[in-house]
Backbone as CSV, one residue per row, in Angstrom:
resi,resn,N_x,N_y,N_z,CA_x,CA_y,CA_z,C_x,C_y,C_z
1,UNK,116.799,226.055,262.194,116.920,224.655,262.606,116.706,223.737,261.411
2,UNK,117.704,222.779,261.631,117.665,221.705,260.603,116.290,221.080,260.205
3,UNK,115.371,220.608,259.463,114.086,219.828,258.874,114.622,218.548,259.437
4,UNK,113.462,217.047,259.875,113.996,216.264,259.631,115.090,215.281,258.279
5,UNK,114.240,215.638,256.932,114.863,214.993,256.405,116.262,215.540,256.301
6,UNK,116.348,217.216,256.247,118.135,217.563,256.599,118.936,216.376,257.293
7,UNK,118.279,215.844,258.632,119.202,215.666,260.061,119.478,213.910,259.121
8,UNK,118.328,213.046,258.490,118.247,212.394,258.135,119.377,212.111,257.239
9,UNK,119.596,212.547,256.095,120.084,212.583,254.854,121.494,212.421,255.193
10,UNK,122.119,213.018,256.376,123.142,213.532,256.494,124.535,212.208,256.326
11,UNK,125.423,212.077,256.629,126.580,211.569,257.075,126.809,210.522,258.409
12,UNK,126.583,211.647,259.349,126.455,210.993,260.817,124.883,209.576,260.500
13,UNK,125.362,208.672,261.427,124.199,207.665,261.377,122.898,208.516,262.445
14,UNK,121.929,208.281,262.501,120.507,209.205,263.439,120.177,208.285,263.710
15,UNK,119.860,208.412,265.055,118.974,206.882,265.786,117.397,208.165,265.822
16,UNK,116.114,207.895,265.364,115.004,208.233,265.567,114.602,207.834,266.340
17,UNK,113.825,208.273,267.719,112.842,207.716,268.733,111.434,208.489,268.258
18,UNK,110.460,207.221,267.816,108.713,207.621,267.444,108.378,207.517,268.865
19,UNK,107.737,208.212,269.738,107.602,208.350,271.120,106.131,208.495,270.802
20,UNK,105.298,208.698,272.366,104.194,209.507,272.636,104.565,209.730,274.597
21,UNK,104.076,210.805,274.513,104.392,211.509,276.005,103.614,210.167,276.961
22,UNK,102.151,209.625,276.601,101.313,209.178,277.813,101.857,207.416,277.447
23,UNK,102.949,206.786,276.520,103.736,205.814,276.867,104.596,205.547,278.013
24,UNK,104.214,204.544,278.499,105.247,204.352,279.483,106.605,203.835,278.955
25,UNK,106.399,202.838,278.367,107.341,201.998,277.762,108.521,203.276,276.995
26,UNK,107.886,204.327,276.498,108.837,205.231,275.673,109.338,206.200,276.954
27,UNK,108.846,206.236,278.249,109.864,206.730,279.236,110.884,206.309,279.842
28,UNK,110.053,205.243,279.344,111.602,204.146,279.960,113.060,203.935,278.787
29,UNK,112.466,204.485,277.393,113.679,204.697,276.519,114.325,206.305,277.326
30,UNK,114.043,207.046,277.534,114.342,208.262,278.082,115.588,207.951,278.455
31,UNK,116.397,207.331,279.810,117.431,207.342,280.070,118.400,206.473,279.768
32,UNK,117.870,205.515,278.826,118.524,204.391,278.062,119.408,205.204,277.042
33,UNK,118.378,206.634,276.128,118.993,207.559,275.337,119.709,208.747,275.502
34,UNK,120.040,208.917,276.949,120.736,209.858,277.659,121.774,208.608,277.911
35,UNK,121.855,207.443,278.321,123.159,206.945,278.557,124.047,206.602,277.073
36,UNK,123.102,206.388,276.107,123.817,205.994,274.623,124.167,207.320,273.980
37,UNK,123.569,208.607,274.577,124.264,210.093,273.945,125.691,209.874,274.230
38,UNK,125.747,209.662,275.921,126.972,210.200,276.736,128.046,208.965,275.506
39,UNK,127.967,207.736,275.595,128.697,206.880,274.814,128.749,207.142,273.438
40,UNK,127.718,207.873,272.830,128.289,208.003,271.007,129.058,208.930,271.090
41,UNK,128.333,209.953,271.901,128.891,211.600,271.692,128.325,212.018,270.643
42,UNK,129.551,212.535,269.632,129.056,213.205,268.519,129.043,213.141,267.405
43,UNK,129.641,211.515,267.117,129.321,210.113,266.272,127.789,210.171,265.804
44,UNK,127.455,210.015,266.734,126.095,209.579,266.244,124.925,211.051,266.371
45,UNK,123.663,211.092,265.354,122.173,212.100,266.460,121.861,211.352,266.970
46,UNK,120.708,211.571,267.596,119.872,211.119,268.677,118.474,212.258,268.727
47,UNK,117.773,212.197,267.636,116.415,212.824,267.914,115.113,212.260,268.315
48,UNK,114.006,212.900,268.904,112.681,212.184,269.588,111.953,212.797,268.666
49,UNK,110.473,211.631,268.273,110.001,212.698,267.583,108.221,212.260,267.893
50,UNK,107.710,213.367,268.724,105.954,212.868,269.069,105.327,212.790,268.086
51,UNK,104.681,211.476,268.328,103.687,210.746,267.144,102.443,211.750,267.063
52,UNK,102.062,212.339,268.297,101.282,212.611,268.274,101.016,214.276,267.809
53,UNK,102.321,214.771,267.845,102.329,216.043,267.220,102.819,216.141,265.932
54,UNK,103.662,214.782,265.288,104.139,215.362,264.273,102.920,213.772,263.530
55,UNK,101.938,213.331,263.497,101.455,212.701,263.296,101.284,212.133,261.650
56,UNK,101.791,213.102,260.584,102.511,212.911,258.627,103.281,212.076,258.902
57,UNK,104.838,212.462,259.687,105.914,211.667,259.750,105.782,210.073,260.307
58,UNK,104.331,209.933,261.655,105.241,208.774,262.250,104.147,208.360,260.499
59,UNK,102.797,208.636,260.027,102.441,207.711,258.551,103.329,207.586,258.281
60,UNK,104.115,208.531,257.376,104.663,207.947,256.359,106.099,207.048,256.637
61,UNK,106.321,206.822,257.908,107.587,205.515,258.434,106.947,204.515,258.540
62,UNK,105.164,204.826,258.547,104.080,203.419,259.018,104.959,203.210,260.659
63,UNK,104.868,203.760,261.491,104.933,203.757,263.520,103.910,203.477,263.112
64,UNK,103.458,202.187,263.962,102.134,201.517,264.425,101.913,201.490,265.803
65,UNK,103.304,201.413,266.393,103.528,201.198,268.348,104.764,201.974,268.903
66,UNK,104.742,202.524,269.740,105.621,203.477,270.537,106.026,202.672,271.846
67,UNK,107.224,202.509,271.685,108.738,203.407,271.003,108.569,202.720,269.614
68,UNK,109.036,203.331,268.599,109.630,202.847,267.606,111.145,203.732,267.393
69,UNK,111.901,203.011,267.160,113.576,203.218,266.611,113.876,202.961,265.810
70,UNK,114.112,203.980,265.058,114.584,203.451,263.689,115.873,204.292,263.572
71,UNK,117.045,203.782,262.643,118.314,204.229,262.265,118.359,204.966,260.787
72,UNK,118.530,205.997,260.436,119.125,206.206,259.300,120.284,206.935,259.233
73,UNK,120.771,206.916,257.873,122.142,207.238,256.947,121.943,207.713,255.815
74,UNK,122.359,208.550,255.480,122.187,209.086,254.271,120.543,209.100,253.604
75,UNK,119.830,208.753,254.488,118.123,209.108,253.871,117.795,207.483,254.123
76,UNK,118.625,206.552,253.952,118.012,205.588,253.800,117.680,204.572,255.246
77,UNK,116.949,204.051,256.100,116.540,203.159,257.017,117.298,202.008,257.486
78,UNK,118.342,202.069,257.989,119.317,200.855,258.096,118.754,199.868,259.323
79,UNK,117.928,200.496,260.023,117.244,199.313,261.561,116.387,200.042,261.959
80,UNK,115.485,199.056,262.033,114.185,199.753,262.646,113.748,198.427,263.870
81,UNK,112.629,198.999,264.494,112.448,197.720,265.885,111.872,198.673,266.543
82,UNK,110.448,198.065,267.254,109.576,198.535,268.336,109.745,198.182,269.749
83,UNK,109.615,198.911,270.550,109.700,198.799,271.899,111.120,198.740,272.563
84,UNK,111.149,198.785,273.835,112.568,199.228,274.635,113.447,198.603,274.502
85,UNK,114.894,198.965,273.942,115.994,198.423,273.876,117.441,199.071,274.210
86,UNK,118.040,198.001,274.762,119.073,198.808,275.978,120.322,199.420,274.833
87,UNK,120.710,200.234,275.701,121.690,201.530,274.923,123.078,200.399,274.536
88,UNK,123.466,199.280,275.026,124.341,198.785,274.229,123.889,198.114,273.290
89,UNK,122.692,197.858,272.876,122.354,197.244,271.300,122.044,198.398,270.563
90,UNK,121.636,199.360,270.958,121.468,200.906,270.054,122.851,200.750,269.767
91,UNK,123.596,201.126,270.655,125.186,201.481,270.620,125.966,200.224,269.016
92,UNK,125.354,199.429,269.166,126.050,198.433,268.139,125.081,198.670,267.123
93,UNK,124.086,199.097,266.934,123.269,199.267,265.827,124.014,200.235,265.175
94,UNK,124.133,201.795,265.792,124.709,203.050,265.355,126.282,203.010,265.298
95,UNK,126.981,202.394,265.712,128.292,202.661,265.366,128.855,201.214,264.701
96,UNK,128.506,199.964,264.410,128.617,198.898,263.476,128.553,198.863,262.294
């Protein structure tokens, strides 16, 4: 399996979700990111990643609050933004 920074680095744009399981607010991204899969397809990733298990990564992005979303391309951070946001502004973030 790919490392993050692999999935990161890559070509395709990656929408990141910084989650924690006992958020509510980040369950409620849950099917916002199942409806923006079905619409990118295979344009875009779409990985989750627990703050609380992978707890190096959310440091070194500095996640302070869950959800955090952030976009990258080629390694580098093109949008970042905390808390719930609906799958057609993801959708224009990742394919714009």
């Amino acid at each position: 399996m790919e490392n993050f920074t692999d999935i990161i680095n890559g070509d395709k744009p990656v929408l990141v979700d910084f989650f924690a399981t006992w958020c509510g607010p980040c369950k409620m991204m849950h099917p916002i990111l199942d409806e923006l899969k079905q619409s990118v397809g295979d344009k875009a990733i779409i990985i989750k990643v627990d703050v609380d298990k992978n707890r190096p990564l959310a440091t070194q992005y500095r996640v302070g609050s869950v959800p955090t979303l952030m976009v990258f391309r080629k390694g580098e951070v093109l949008w970042r933004q905390s808390g719930v946001t609906s799958a057609a502004d993801l959708e224009k973030v990742l394919m714009g």
